[in-house]
Backbone as CSV, one residue per row, in Angstrom:
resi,resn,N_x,N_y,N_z,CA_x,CA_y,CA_z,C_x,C_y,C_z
1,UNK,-10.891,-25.512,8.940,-10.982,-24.681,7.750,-10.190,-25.370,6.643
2,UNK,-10.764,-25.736,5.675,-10.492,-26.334,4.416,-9.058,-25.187,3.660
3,UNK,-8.734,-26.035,3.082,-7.056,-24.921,1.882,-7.981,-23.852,1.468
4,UNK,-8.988,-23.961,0.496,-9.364,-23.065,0.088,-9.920,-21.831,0.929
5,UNK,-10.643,-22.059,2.215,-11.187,-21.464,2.959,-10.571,-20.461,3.645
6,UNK,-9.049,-21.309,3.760,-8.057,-20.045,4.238,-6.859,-19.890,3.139
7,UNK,-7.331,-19.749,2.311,-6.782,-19.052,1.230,-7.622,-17.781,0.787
8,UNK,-8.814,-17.679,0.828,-9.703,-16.676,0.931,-9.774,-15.901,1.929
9,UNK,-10.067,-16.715,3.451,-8.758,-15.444,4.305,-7.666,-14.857,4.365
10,UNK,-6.579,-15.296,3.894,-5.455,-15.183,3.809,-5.254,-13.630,2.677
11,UNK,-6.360,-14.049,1.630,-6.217,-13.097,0.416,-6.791,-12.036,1.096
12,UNK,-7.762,-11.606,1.868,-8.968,-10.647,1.855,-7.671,-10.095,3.548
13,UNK,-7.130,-10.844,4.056,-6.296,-9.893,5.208,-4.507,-9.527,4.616
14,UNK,-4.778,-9.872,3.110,-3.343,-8.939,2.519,-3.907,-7.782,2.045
15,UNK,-5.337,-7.179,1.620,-5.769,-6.011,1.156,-6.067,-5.313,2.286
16,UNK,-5.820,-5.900,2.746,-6.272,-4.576,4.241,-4.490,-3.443,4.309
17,UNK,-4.927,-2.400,4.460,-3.878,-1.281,5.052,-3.483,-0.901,6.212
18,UNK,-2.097,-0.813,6.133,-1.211,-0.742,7.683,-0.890,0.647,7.699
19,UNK,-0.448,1.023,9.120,0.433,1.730,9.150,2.107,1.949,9.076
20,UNK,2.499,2.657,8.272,3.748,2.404,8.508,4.466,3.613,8.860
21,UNK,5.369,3.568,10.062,6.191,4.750,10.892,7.457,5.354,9.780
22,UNK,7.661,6.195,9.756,8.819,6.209,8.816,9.942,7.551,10.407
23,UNK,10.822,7.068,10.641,11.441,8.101,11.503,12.744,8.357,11.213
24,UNK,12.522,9.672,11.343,14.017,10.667,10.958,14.916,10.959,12.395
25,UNK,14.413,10.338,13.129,15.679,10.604,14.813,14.965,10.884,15.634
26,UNK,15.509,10.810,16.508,14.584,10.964,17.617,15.953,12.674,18.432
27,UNK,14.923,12.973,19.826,15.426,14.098,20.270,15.109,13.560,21.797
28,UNK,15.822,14.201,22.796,15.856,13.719,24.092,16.284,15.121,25.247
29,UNK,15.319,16.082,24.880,15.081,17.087,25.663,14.584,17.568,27.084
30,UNK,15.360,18.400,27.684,14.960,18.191,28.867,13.227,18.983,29.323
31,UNK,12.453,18.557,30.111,10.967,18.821,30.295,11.836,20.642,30.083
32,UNK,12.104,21.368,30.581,12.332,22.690,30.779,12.540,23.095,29.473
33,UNK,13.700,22.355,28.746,13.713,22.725,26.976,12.852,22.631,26.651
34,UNK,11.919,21.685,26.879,10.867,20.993,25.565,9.753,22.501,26.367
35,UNK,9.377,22.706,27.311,8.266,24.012,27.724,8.867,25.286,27.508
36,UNK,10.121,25.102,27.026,10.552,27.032,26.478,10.996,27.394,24.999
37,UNK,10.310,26.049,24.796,9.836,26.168,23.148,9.267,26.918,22.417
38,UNK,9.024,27.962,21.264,8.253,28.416,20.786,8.555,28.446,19.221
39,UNK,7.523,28.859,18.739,7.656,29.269,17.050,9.098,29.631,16.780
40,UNK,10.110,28.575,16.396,11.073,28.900,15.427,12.503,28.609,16.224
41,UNK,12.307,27.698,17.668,12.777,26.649,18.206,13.559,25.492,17.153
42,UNK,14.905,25.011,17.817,15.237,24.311,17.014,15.401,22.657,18.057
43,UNK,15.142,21.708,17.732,15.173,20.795,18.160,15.938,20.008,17.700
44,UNK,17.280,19.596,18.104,18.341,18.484,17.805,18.013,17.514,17.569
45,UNK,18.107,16.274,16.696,18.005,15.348,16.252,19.457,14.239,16.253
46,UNK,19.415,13.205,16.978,20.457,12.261,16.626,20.722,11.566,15.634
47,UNK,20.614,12.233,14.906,21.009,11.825,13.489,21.617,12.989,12.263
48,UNK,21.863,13.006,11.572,22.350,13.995,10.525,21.730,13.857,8.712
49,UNK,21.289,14.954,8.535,20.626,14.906,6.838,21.179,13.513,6.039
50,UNK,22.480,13.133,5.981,22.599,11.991,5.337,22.404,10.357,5.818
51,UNK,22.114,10.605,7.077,21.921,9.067,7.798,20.166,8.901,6.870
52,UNK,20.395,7.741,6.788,19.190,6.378,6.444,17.935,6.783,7.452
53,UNK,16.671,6.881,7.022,15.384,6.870,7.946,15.369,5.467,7.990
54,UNK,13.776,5.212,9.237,13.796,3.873,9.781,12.638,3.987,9.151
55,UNK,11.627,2.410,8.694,10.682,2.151,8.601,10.326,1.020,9.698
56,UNK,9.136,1.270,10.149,8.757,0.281,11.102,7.254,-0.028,11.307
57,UNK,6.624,-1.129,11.360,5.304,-1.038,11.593,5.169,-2.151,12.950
58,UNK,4.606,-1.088,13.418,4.429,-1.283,15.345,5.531,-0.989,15.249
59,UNK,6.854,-1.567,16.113,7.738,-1.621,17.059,8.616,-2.444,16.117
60,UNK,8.069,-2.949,15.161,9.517,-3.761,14.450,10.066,-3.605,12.949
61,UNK,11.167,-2.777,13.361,12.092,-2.178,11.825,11.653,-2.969,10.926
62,UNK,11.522,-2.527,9.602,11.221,-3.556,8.710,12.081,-3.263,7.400
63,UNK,12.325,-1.670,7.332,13.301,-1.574,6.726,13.832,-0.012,6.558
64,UNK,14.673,0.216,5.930,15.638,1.629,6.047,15.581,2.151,4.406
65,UNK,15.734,3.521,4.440,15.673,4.455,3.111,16.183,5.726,3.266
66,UNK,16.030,6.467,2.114,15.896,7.967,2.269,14.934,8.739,1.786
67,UNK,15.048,9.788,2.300,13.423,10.403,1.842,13.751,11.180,-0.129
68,UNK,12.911,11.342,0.130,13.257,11.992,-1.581,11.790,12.902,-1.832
69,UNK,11.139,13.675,-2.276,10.664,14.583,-3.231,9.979,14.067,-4.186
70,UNK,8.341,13.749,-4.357,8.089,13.503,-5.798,7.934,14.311,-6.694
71,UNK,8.026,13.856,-7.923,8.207,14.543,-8.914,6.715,14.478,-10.166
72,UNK,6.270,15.052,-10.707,5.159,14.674,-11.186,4.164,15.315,-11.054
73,UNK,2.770,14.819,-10.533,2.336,15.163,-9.724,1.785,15.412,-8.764
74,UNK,2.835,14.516,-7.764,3.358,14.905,-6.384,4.341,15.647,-5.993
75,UNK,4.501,16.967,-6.798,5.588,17.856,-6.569,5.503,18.249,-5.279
76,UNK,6.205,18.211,-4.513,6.331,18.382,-2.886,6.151,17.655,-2.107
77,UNK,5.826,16.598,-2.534,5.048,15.382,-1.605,6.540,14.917,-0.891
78,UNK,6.611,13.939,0.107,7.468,13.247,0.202,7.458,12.120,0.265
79,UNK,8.175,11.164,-0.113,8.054,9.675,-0.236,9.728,8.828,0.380
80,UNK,9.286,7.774,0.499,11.236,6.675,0.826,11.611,5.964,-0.275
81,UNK,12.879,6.460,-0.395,13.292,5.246,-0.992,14.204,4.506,-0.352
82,UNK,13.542,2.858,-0.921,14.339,1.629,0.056,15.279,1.541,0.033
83,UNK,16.378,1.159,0.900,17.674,1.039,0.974,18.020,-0.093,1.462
84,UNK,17.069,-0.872,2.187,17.699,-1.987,3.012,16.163,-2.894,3.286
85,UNK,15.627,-4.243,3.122,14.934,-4.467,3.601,14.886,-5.716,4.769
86,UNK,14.206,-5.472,5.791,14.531,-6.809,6.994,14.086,-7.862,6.032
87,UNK,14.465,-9.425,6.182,14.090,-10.624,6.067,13.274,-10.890,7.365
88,UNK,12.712,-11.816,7.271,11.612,-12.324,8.363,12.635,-12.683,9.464
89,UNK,13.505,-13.272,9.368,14.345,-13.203,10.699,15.462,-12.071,10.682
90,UNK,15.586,-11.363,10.119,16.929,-10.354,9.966,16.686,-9.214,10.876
91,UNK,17.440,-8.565,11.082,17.979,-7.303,12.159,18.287,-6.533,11.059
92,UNK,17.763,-5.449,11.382,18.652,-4.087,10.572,19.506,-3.938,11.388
């Protein structure tokens, strides 16, 4: 494949859309908690309102934020803002 040839691949597989995970903590309940669950159950989280969410697509952090509220009109919506981003070799 010629430069140009995969430069035209290259361009046409950056417009494609990912998924991206955004997670607020995880919980580690026992099978008996998690089945005597109902409407209005509270589920613990290891983490606390001010800790950093994770961003990750698949399995590998890519980077950290907080959530925030749009304003506009996306009133209610929720969105991240970045706080930290991985480098191609970096660790959060």
């Amino acid at each position: 494949m010629d430069a140009i040839a995969a430069d035209s691949v290259n361009n046409s597989f950056s417009k494609l859309p990912i998924e991206v995970r955004v997670t607020v903590g995880r919980a580690r309940p026992t099978i008996d908690e998690l089945l005597s669950m109902s409407v209005d159950s509270v589920l613990t989280l290891d983490r606390s309102l001010s800790d950093p969410v994770e961003l990750f697509v698949g399995e590998k952090l890519i980077a950290k934020g907080v959530l925030e509220e749009l304003g506009g009109n996306g009133v209610g919506q929720l969105a991240v803002r970045l706080l930290e981003v991985a480098n191609d070799n970096e660790q959060l």
